[in-house]
VOBAMI-305840 format. One record per residue: x, y, z of N, C-alpha, C, O in turn. Coordinates in steps of 0.1 Angstrom, whole numbers, plus 5000, padded with zeros to 4 digits. Layout:
BEGIN
XYZXYZXYZXYZ/...
//
This chain:
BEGIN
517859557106516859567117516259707117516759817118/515059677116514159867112513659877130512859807137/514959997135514260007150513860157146514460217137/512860187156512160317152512260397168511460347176/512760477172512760557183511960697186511960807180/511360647197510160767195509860757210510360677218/509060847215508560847228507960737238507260647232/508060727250507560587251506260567254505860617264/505360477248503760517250503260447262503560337265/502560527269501960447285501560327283501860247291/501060307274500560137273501260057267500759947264/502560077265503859987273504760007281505959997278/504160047298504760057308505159937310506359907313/504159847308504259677319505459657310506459617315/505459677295506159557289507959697291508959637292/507859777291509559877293509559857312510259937318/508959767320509259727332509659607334510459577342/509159507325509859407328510659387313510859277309/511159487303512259427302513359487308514559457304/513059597321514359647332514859567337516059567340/513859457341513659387352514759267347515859237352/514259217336515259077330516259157324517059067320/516759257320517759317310518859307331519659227335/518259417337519359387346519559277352520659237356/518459207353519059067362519458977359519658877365/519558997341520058907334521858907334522758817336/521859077331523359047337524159067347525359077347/523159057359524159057370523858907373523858857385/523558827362523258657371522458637378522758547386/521358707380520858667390519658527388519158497378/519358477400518758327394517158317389516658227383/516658447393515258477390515258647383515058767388/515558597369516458787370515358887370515758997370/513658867370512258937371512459007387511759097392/513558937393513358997412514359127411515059157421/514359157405515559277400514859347408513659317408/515359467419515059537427513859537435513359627441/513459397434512159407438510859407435510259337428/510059527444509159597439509259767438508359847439/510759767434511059927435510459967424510659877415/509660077421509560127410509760227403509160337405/510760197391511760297386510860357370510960477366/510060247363509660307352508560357352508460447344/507360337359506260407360506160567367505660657361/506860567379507360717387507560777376506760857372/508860757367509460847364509060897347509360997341/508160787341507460787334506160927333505961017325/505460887348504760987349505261107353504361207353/506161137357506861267363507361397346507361517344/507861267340508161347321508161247317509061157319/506861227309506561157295507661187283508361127276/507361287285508561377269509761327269510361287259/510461317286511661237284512161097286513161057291/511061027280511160857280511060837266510360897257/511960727264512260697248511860527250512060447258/511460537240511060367238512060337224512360427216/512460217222513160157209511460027207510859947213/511360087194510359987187510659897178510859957168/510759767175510959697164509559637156509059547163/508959657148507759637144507059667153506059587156/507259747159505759827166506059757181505159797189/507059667186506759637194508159667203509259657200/507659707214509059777227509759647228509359537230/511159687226512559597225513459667231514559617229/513459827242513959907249514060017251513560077242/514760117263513960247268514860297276515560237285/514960407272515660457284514760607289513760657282/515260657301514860697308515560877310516160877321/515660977305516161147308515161227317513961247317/516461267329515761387338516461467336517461457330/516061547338515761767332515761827345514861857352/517761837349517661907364518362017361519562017362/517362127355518362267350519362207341519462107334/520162317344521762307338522562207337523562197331/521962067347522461907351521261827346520161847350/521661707335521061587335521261497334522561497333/520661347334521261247334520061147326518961187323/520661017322519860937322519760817327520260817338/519460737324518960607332517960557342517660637351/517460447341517760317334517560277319516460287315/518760247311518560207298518660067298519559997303/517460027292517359867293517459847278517559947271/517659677269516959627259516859537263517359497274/516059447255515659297258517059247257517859287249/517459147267518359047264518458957249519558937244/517658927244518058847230518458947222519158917213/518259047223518959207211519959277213520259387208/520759157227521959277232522759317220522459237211/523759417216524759377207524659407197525759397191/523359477189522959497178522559657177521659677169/522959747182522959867181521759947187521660077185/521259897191519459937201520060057214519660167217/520959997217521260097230521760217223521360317229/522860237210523360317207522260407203522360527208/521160387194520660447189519160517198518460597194/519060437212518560557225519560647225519460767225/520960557226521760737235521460837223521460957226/521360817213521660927201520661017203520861137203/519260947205518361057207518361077223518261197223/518361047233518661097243519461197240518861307238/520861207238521761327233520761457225520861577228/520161437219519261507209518161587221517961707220/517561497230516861577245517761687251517461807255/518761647252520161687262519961857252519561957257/520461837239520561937233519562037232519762147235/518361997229516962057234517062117245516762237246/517562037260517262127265518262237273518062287284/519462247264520562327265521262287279521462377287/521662127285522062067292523762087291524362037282/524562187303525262247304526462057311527362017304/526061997320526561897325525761787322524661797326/526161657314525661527317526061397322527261377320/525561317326525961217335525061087336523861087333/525760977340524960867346525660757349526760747345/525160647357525860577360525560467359524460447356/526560367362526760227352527560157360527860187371/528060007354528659897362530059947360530559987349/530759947373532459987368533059857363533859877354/532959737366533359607365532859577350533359477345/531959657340531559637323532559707320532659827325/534059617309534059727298532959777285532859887279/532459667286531259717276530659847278530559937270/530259837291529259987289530160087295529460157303/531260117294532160217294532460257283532660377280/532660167276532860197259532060247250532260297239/530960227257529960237253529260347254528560377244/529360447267529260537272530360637265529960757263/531560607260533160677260532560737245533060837241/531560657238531660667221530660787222530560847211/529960847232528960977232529561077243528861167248/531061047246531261167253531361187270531561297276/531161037275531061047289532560937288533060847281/532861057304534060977306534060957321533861047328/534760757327534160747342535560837351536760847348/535060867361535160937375535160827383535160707381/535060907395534860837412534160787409533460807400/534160647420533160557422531860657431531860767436/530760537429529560617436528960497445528160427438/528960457457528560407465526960417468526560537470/526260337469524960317471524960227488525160107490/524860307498524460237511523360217516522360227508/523060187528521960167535522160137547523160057550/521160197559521360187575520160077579519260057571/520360007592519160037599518560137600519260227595/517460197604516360247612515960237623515060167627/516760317630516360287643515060387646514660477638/514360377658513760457667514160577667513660607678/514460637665515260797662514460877665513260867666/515461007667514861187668515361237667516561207670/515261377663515961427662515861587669515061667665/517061617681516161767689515961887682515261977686/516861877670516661947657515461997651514661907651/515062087647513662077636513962057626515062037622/512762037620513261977605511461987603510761977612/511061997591509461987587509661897570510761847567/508461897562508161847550507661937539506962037541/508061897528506962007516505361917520504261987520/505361837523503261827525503061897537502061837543/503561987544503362057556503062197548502162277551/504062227537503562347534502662417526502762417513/501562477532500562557526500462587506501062667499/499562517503499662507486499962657481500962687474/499262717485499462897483501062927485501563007477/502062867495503162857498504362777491505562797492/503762717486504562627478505462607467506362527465/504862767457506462807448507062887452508062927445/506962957462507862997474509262887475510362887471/508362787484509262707487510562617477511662567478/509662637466510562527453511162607449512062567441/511162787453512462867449513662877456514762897453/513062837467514062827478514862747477516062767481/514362617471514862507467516162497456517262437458/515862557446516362607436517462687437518462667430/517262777446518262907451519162777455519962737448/518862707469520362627474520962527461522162507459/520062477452520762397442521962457433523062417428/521062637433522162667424522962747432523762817426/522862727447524662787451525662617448526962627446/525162527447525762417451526362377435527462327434/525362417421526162417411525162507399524062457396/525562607395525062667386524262627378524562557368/522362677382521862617371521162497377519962517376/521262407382520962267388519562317402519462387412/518762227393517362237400515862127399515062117390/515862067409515761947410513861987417513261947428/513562047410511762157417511161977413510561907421/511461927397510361857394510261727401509361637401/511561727407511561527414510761577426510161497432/510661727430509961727442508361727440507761657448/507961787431506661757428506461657425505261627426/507461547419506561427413506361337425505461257425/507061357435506961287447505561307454504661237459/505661447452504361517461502661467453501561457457/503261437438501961477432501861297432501061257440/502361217425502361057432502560967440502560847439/502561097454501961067466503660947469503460827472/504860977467506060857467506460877479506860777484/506660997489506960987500506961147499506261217492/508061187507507961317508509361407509510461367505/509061537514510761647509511061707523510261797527/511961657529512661727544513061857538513361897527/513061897550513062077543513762147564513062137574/515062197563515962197569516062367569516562437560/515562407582515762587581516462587594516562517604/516862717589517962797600517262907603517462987595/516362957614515863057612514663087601513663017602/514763177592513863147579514263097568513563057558/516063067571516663047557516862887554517262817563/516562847540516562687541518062657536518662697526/518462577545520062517544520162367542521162307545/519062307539518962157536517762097532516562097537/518162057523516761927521516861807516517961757515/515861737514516361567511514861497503513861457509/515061507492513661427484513861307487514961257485/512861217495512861107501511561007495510461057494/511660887492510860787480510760697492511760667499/509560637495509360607510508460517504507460557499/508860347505507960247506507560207489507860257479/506760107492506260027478505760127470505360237475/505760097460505460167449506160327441505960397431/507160327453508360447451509560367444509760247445/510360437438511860407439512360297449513160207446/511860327461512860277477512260117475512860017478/511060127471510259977473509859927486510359997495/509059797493508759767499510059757512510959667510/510059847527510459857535511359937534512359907540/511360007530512960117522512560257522511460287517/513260347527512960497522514960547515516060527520/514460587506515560607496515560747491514560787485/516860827494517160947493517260957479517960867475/516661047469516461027459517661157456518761147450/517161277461518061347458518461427475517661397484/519461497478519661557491520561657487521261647477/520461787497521661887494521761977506520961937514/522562087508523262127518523662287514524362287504/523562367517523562517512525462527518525762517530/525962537509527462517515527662657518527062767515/528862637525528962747538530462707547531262617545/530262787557531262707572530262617577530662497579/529262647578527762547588527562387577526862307582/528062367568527562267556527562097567526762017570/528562107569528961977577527161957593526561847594/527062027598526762067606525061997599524561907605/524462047589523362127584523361967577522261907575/524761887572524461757566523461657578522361597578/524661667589524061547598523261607602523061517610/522361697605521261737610519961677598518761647601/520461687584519361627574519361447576518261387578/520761377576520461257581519761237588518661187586/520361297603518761277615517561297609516761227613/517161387599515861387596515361297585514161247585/516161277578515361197574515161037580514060977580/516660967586515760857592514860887604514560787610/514261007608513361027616511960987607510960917608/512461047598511061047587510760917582509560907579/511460797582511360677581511060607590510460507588/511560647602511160567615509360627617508860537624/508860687615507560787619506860687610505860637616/507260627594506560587585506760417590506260317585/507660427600507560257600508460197593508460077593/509260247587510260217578511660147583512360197591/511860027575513159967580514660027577515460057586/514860027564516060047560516260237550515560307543/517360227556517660407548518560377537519560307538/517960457524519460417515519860527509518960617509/520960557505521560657502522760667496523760637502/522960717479523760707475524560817471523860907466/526160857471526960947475527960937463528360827460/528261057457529660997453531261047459531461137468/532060967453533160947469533661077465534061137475/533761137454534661267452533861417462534261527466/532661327465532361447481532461367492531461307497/533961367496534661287506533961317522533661247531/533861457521533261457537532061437537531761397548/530861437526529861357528529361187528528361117531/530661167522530860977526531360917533531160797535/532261017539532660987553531261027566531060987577/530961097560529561157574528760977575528660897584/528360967557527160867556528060727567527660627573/529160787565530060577573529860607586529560537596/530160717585529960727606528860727608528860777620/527660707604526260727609525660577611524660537617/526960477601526160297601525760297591524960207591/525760387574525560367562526960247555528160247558/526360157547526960037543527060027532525960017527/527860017524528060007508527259857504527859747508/525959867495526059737492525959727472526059617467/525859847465526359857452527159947453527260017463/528159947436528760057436529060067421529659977414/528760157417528760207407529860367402530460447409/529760347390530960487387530260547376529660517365/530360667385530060827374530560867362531660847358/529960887358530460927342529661057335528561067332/530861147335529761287329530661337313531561297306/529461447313529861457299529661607299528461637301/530761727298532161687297532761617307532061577317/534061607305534461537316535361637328536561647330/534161677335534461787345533761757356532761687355/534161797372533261757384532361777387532061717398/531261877380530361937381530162007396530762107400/529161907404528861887421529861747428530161727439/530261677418531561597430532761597427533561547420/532361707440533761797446533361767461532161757464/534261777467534761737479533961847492533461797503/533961977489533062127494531162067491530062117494/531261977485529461977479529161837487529661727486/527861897497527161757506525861767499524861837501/526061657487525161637484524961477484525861397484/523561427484523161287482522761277466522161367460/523061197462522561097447523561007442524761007444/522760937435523360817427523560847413524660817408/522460907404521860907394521560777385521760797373/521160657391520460517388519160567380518360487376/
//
């Protein structure tokens, strides 16, 4: 089988979307596997956010699967790696991770990660043959939306002044990298801002920022139709960390309630115990769950001291 791996070209978005769409809902059974998340959208966003790091698998010229690398500093990950269902088995997926690995190394990626079905030995194995090994589970929940407020302040990056703005993404940066060396998440915030996906809670104490939360708010984002979905969140740790967490919850289902927004989702992993315990006491509900897997096999940010939000889906 001559597969050819190379970048993935925009004019096969439609066709590396729905084969996400049937690759996963193929194997989680589901009865219409095209309804796979919806109308969340996971390959176009992140497509346009880095072209450079989407890989397409080609068979005679035509897309047969893809996966997906984000470039967060010193931390990356990948996923979603899809192939067509009729090609499971035949080495397509190995030969994305190989060059994925080959990005990783380009871009001198200190921690890697992603997550997967804990219930597959397959893709543990699969994962195990390039160096990731699984960890804690990672819970994926979701609240109502209530009517909320919060007496707290709290503002947004579309509030702040364009002239102001790599100010702010330093700031950004600065709390990522007390939370893990290196780790800087500037570009999920722009791509949000620049494809209009929702927007970035931004949590000050005074002048100093001690919280924020990149938030994917409604159709055509990640969260999809009625959903705002914590894409990434973090917490400037401290004695105040706990404090500075639930004050970003409040804000952001404030930010969802303002948009009209039904459901909050947010995924955690359990090895930051006091941040999964905060999300349960607030009415956050586990409805996937998935396990971490990094490469080396070290805790990076889940540790138990780090209130952070992500999944890495």
């Amino acid at each position: 089988m001559d597969i050819t791996i190379r970048p993935l070209d925009q004019h096969d978005l439609p066709e590396a979307e729905r084969i996400f769409r049937l690759a996963f809902g193929t194997f989680l059974g589901l009865p219409d596997p095209m309804s796979f998340m919806g109308d969340a959208d996971l390959v176009h966003t992140r497509w346009r956010a880095a072209p450079a790091a989407t890989l397409g698998a080609y068979l005679d010229n035509a897309l047969v699967g893809s996966n997906f690398a984000a470039n967060w500093g010193s931390f990356d990950f990948f996923g979603p790696l899809t192939v067509r269902p009729d090609l499971w088995d035949q080495g397509i997926a190995q030969r994305l991770l190989t060059a994925t690995m080959g990005l990783f190394a380009q871009w001198g990626t200190r921690q890697a990660a992603l997550f997967t079905f804990p219930q597959s030995p397959k893709h543990i194995a699969l994962y195990q043959k390039f160096g990731f090994w699984p960890q804690y589970l990672t819970p994926v929940m979701a609240k109502p939306v209530g009517r909320t407020t919060t007496a707290e302040r709290w503002s947004t990056y579309s509030e702040v002044p364009l002239h102001a703005r790599e100010t702010c993404l330093a700031t950004c940066r600065a709390l990522t990298h007390a939370v893990y060396p290196g780790l800087d998440v500037q570009s999920e915030i722009q791509a949000v801002a620049v494809q209009q996906l929702g927007d970035t809670v931004l949590i000050h104490d005074g002048t100093d920022l001690v919280a924020f939360a990149i938030c994917h708010l409604g159709r055509g984002s990640e969260a999809g139709t009625g959903a705002a979905y914590i894409k990434f969140g973090a917490v400037r740790p401290g004695p105040g960390a706990a404090k500075s967490f639930d004050h970003l919850l409040a804000a952001c289902e404030a930010l969802a309630s303002a948009r009209g927004i039904a459901q909050l989702v947010a995924g955690v992993n359990a090895a930051r115990h006091d941040a999964y315990r905060m999300l349960l006491e607030r009415g956050f509900r586990t409805f996937l769950e998935g396990v971490a897997m990094q490469r080396p096999n070290e805790p990076g940010y889940n540790r138990p001291d780090c209130f952070v939000i992500d999944d890495w889906r």
